[in-house]
C-alpha positions in Angstrom: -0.3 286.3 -111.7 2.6 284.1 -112.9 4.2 285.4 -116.7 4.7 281.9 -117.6 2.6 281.2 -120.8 2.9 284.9 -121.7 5.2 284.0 -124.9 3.8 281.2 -125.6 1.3 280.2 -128.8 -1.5 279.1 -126.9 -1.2 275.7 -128.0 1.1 275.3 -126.9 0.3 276.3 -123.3 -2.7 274.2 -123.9 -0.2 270.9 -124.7 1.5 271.8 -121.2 -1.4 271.6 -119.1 -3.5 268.8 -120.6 0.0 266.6 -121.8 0.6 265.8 -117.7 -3.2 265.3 -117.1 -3.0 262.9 -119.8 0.1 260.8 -118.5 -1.0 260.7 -114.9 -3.9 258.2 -116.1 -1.2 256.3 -118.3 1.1 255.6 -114.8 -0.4 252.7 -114.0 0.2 251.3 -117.7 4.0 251.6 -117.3 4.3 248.8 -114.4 3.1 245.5 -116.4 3.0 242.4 -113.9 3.5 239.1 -116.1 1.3 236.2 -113.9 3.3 233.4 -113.1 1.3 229.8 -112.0 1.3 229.7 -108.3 4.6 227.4 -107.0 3.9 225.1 -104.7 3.2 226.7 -100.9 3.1 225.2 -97.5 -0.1 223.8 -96.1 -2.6 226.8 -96.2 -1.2 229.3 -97.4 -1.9 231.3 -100.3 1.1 232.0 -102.8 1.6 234.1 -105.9 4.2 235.3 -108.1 4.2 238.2 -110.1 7.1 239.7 -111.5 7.2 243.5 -111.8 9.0 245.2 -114.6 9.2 248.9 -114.9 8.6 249.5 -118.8 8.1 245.8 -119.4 12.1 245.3 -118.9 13.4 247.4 -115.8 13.0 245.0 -112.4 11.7 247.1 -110.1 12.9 247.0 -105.9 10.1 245.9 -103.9 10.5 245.8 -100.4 9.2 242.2 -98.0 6.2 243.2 -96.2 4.9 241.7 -93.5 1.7 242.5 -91.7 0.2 240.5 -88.8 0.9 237.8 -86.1 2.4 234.5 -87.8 0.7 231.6 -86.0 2.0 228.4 -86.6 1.0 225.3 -86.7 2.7 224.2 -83.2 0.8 227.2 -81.9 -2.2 226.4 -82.7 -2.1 222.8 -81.3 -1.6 224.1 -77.9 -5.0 226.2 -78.3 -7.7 224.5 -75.9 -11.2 224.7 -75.6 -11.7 226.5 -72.0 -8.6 228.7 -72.4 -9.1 232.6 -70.9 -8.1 235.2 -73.2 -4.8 236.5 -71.1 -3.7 232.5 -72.0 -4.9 233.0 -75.4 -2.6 236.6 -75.9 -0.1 234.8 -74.5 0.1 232.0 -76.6 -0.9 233.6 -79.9 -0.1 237.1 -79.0 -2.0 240.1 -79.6 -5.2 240.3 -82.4 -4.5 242.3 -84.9 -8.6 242.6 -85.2 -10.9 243.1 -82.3 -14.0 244.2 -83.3 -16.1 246.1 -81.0 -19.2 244.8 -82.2 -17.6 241.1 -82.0 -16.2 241.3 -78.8 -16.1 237.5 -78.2 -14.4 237.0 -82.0 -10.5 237.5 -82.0 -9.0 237.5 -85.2 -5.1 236.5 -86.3 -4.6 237.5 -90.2 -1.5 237.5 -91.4 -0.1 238.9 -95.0 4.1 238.4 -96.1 4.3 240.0 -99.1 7.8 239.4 -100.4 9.9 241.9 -102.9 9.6 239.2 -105.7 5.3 239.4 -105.4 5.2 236.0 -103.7 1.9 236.6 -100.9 1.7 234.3 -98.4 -1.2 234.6 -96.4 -3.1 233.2 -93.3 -5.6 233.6 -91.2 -7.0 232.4 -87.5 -10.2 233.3 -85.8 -10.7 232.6 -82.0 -14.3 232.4 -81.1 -15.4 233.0 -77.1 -17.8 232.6 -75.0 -18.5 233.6 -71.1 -14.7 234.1 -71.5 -13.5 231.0 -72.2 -12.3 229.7 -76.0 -15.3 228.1 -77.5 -14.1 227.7 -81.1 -10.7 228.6 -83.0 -10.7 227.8 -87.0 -8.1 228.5 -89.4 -6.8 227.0 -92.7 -3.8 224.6 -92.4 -0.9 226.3 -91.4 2.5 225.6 -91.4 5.2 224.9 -89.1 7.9 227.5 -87.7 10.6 225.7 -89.6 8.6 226.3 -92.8 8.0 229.9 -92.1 11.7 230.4 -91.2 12.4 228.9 -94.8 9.9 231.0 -96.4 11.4 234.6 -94.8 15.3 233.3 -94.8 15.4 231.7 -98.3 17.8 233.5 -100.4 16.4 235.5 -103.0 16.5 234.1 -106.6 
C-alpha cells in the first residue's frame, strides 16, 4: 500500500481525493459557446456559428471536419428514375448508410463541421425497387462551385 497520505491531516487527504472529483463535473463549464444568428447558407444546407472560447476569452483550435459523401446539386440532376445501383455508386459514390433491414433505401448524409463551429449539413436518400431507382429526395443542395467556396474560403 502506497505511503502517500501517511503525513497528512486527513483533511486534507480528503480535499485531494474529492477536490478532482469535484472539477471533472465543472470541465464542461470552462468551454462557454456564445450563439451567433445563423449567416446566410447556400440552398439547403444547415449553418451555425458558435464561437468557442476556452475560459470565456482563450480561442480554442478546432479542427474542419468532414464526414460523408458531398452530393451536389449537378449530381443530383443526372439521377434518373430506372437507374441500377452500380450507375447510382457511380454517380453519387458509395452510401455512407446501408441498412440491412432497408436494403432498397441508400442513404447520402453529409456533415462539414468547420474549426470556427460553422455545420453545414445535407442529406440524400435513394429509394429502390426490383433494382432500379424508384425515388431519390433530398433538401436543396448546392452547387460544386458553392461547396468549393464554402471549404476554400479563407478563414476570418
Amino acid at each position: 500500500m502506497p505511503q502517500l497520505f501517511v503525513h497528512l491531516p486527513r483533511r486534507h487527504a480528503a480535499a485531494m481525493i474529492v477536490l478532482p472529483l469535484l472539477l471533472c463535473g465543472c470541465v464542461s463549464k470552462l468551454f462557454s459557446a456564445g450563439d451567433q444568428a445563423p449567416e446566410t447558407a447556400p440552398a439547403g444546407v444547415t449553418q451555425r456559428v458558435q464561437q468557442s472560447k476556452l475560459f470565456g476569452v482563450l480561442p480554442v483550435y478546432r479542427p474542419d471536419t468532414q464526414q460523408g459523401n458531398f452530393i451536389s446539386k449537378e449530381q443530383v440532376a443526372q439521377l434518373q428514375v430506372g437507374m441500377t445501383p452500380a450507375q447510382v455508386r457511380f454517380l453519387l459514390g458509395t452510401p455512407l448508410l446501408n441498412d440491412v433491414f432497408h436494403p432498397e433505401r441508400w442513404d447520402y448524409p453529409f456533415l462539414l463541421k468547420r474549426g470556427d463551429g460553422t455545420v453545414t449539413t445535407s442529406h440524400v436518400v435513394v429509394h429502390f425497387k426490383e433494382g432500379r431507382v424508384s425515388r431519390f429526395e433530398g433538401a436543396e443542395l448546392p452547387n460544386e462551385k458553392e461547396y468549393l467556396q464554402l471549404i476554400a474560403a479563407p478563414k476570418k
